[in-house]
C-alpha positions in Angstrom: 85.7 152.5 75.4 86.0 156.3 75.5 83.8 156.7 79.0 82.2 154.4 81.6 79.2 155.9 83.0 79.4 154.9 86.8 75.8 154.7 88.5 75.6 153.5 91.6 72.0 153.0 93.7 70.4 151.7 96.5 66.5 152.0 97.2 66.2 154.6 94.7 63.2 153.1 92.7 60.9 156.4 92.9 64.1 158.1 90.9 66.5 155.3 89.0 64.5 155.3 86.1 65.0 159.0 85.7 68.6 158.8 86.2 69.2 156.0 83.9 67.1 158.1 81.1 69.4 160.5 81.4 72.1 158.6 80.9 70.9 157.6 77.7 70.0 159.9 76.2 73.4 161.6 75.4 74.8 162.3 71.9 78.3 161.9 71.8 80.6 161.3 68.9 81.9 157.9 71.2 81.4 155.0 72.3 80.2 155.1 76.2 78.7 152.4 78.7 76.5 152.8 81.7 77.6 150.7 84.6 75.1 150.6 87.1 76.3 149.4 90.8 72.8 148.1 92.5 73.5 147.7 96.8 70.6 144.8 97.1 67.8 147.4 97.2 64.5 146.1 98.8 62.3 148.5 97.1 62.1 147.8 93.4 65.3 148.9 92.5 67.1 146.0 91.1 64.1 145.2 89.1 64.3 148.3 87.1 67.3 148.3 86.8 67.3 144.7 85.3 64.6 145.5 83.2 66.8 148.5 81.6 69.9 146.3 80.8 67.5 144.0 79.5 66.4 146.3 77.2 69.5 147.9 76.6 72.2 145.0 76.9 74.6 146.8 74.5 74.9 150.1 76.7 74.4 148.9 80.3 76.5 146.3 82.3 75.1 145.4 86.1 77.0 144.6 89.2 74.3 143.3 91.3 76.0 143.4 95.0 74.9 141.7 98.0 74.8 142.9 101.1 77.6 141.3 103.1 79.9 143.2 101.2 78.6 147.1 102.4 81.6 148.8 104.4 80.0 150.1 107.9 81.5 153.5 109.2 80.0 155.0 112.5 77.7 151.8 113.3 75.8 152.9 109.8 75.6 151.1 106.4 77.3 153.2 103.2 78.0 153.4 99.7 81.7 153.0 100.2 82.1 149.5 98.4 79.4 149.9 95.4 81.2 153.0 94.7 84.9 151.7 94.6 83.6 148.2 93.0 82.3 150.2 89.8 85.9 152.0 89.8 87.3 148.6 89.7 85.2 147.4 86.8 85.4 151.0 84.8 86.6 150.4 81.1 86.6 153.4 80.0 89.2 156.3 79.7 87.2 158.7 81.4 84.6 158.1 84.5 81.3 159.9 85.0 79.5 159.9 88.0 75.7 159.7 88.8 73.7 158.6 91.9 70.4 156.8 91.6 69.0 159.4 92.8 70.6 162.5 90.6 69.9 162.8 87.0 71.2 164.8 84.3 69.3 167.7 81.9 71.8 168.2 78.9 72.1 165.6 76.2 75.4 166.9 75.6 76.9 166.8 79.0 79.6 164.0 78.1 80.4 164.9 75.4 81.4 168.7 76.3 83.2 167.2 79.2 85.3 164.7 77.9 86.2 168.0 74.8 87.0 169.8 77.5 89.7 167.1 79.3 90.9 166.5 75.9 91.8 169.9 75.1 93.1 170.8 78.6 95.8 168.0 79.2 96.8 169.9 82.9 93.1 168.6 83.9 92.3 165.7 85.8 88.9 166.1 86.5 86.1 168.5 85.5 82.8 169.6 87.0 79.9 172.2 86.0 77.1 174.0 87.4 73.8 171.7 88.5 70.6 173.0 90.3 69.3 171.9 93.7 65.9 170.2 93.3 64.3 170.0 97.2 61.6 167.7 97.8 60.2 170.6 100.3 60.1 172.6 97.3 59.8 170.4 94.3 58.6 173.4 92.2 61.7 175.4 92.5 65.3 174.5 91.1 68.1 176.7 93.1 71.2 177.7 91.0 73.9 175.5 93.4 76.9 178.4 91.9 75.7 181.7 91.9 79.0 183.8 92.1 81.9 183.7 89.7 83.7 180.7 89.9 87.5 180.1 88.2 87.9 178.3 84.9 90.5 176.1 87.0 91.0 174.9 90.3 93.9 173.2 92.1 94.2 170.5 95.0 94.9 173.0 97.4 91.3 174.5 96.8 90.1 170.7 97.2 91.7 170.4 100.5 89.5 173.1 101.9 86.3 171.3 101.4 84.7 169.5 98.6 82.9 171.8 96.0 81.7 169.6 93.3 78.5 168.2 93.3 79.0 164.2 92.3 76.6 164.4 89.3 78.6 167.5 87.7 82.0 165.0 88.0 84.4 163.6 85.4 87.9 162.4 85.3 90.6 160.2 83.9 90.5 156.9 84.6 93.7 155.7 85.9 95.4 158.2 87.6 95.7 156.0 90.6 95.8 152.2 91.2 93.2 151.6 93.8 91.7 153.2 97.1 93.4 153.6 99.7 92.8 151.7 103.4 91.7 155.0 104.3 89.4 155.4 102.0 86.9 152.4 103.4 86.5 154.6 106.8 85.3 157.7 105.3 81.6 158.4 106.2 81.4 160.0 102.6 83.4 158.6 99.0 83.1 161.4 96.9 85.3 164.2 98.6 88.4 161.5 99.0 88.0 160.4 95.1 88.4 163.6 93.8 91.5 164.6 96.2 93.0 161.4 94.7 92.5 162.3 91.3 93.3 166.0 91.7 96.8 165.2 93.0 97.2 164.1 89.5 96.4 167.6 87.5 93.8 170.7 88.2 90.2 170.7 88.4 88.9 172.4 85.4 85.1 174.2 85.5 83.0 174.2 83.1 79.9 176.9 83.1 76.9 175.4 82.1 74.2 173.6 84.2 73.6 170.1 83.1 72.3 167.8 86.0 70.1 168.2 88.6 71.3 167.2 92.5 68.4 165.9 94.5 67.7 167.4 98.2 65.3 164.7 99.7 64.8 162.8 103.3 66.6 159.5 102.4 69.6 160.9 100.6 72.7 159.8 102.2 73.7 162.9 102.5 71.2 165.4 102.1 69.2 163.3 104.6 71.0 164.2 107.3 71.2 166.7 110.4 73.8 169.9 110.1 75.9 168.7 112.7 75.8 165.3 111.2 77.6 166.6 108.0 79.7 168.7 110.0 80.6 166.0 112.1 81.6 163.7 109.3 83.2 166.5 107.1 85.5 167.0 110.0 86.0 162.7 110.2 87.0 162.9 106.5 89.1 165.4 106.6 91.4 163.9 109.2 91.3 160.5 107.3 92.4 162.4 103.8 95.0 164.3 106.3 96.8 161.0 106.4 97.2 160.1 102.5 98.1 163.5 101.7 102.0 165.3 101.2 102.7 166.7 104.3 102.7 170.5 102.1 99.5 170.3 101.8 98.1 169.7 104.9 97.5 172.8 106.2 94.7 173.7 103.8 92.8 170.5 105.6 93.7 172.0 109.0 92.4 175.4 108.5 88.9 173.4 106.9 88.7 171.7 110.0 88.9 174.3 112.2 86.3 176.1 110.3 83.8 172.9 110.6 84.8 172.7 114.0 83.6 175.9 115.3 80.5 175.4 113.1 79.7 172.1 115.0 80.1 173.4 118.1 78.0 176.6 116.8 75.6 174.5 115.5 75.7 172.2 118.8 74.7 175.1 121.6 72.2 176.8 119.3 70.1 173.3 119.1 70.7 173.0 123.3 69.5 176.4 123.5 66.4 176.1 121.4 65.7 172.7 123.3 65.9 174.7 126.7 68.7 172.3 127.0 71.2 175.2 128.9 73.0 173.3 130.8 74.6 171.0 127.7 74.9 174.3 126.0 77.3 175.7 128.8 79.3 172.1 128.0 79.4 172.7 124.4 80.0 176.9 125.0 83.3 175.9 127.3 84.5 173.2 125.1 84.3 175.2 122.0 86.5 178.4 123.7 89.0 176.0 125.2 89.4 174.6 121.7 89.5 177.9 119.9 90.1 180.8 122.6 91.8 183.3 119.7 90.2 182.4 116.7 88.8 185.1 114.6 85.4 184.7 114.9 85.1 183.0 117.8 82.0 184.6 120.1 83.9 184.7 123.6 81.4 187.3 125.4 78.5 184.8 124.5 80.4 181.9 124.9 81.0 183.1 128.0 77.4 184.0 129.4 76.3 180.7 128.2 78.8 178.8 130.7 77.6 181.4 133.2 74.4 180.7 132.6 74.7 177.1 133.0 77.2 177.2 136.1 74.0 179.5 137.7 71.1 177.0 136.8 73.1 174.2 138.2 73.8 176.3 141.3 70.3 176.6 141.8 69.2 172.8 141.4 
């Protein structure tokens, strides 16, 4: 088996169908399966998706989960073991990624992906363009790269923060022998897989736009707050800090910082648009005791905002 399409859903029945059409209908000059992980959905889910390997039993293997099995991180339910189960029962030499609720728009996308590791032996992995489809906006489809992006990237680029989007992923299978402990108490999967298969060879970029990402209230990502990606970026990060070569962790430190300062940012401006100063003043202090000589780093209105804060609680 030349590639195992890995799909992996949960409550995604307004968007599977889409997704798994997607999947098949690409021309490629190999064999290829589509492996659909299904988390015990309660909306309809696993009956499409049943119905689909029903009809296509040659091309698309299930692994209906239960629920016992999720992995909890932060008190909330994730993707964490669907996602490394369908590693585990990948047969093909090169993996693909998909979400339920993703899709791709080019017939050709595995094909000119798995030509592209072929020919470029130094690549582990390999990503393109895709366009941001937001349910706020369903009429318009953003561009996700707009500037000039390398042909190749390395793990050091990686390290700073994760730049591909899942659908626009494939890689070797192989490269490592299974997840890490580590791994399991990530908030997110896909950053961490693609660190561990970069430390294997460069990320190579391909520039065309062949999937579509989907922005929407339920994603497990895009569903939630700015300071809750932030937050869990910054959780990430120190988790990958511990299964990487101590060389290269300075490229996570200097990410962190950066998230750092931008949850903190992010923290005072919601206090401040609440009317919530005196939390703001907290946040304000915290933030220039944790980062008094960063560049960047807004001291004189850090400062008022403690001021500010020490003055209203003065007057209570």
């Amino acid at each position: 088996m030349k590639v195992t399409v890995s799909l992996i859903t949960y409550n995604h029945a307004q968007f599977i169908a889409q997704a798994i059409e997607s999947v098949l209908m690409q021309q490629t000059r190999f064999d290829f399966e589509l492996l659909i992980g299904e988390d015990d959905s309660r909306d309809g889910t696993r009956q499409i998706v049943t119905g689909y390997q029903a009809r296509y039993p040659n091309r698309i293997r299930l692994l209906l989960n239960d629920r016992k099995n999720v992995v909890y991180v932060n008190g909330k339910p994730t993707g964490l073991w669907n996602f490394a189960n369908n590693f585990r029962n990948s047969r093909g030499e090169y993996i693909a990624l998909l979400d339920g609720d993703d899709y791709w728009t080019s017939p050709l996308k595995l094909q000119r992906q798995v030509d592209f590791l072929e020919d470029n032996r130094d690549c582990a992995l390999c990503f393109h363009n895709v366009r941001i489809l937001d349910e706020a906006e369903p009429t318009r489809l953003q561009l996700y790269y707009t500037r000039r992006m390398r042909d190749k990237y390395g793990i050091e680029d990686l390290l700073r923060g994760n730049f591909m989007h899942t659908c626009s992923v494939v890689f070797r299978s192989g490269l490592f022998d299974d997840f890490p402990s580590w791994f399991f108490k990530c908030p997110l999967g896909d950053w961490p897989l693609h660190v561990l298969n970069a430390q294997h060879g460069r990320i190579g970029y391909l520039d065309e736009v062949m999937a579509v990402y989907r922005k929407h209230g339920k994603g497990a990502w895009s569903g939630q707050s700015r300071l809750q990606i932030l937050a869990e970026s910054i959780q990430t990060a120190d988790l990958i800090r511990t299964g990487v070569p101590p060389r290269q962790e300075r490229y996570l430190d200097a990410a962190v910082v950066t998230w750092k300062a931008g949850w903190y940012e992010e923290a005072i401006q919601l206090c401040v648009s609440g009317g919530n100063h005196n939390d703001a003043g907290k946040f304000a202090a915290a933030y220039l005791k944790q980062f008094p000589l960063r560049r960047g780093t807004p001291r004189w209105r850090l400062l008022k905002l403690i001021a500010r804060a020490k003055f209203r609680n003065a007057s209570d």
